[in-house]
C-alpha positions as CSV (number, residue, x, y, z in Angstrom):
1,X,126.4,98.8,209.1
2,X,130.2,99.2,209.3
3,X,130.4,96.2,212.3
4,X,131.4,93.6,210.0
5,X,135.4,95.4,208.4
6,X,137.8,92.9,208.0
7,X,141.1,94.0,207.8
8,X,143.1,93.4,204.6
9,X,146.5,90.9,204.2
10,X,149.4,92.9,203.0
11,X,150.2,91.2,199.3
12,X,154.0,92.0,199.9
13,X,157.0,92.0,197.6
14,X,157.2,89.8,194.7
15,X,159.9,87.5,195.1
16,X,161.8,88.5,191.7
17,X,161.6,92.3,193.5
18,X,162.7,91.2,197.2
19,X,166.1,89.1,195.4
20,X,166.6,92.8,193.7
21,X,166.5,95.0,196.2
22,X,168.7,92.4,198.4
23,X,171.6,91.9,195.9
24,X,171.5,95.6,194.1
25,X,170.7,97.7,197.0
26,X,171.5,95.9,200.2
27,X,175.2,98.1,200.2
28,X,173.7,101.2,199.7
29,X,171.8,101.4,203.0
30,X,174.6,103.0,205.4
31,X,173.5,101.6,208.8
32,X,173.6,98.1,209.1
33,X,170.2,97.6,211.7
34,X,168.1,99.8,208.6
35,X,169.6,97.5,205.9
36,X,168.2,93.8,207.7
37,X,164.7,96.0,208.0
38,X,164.9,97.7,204.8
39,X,166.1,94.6,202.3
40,X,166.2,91.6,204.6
41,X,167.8,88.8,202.6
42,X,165.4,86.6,201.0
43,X,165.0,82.7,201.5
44,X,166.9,80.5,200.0
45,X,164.0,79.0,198.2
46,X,163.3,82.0,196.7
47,X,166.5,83.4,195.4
48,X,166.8,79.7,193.7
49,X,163.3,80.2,192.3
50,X,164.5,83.9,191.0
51,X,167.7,82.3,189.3
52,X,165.6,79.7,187.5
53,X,163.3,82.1,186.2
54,X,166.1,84.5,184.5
55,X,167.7,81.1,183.4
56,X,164.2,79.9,181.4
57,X,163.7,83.5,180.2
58,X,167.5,83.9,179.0
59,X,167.1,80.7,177.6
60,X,163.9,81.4,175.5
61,X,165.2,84.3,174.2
62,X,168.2,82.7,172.7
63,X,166.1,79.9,171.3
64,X,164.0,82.4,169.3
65,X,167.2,84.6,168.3
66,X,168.5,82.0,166.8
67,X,165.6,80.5,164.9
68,X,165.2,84.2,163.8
69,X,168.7,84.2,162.9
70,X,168.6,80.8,161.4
């Protein structure tokens, strides 16, 4: 009955989460071998990603302030 397990892919880190702990935390970590394990610096792909997605966001939320607004 229990023959057929499968074992289970780790989902990970998001990438918004991974460019986080990388640029806010990175310093914190005293030892620099625990740091690369701990908050390994993400691709460039995905920081660029990141950047576009606070850009769009910051972007729509100053579009609807200012039809609020005016």
């Amino acid at each position: 009955m229990l023959n057929n397990l499968n074992v289970l892919k780790s989902p990970g880190i998001r990438p918004i989460k991974q460019v986080e702990l990388y640029t806010k935390w990175w310093t914190l970590i005293p030892d620099v071998n625990d740091r690369e394990e701990t908050c390994p610096r993400p691709s460039d792909e995905i920081i660029e990603s990141v950047k576009k997605q606070k850009n769009s966001k910051a972007a729509a939320k100053a579009a609807a302030k200012k039809r609020k607004i005016g």
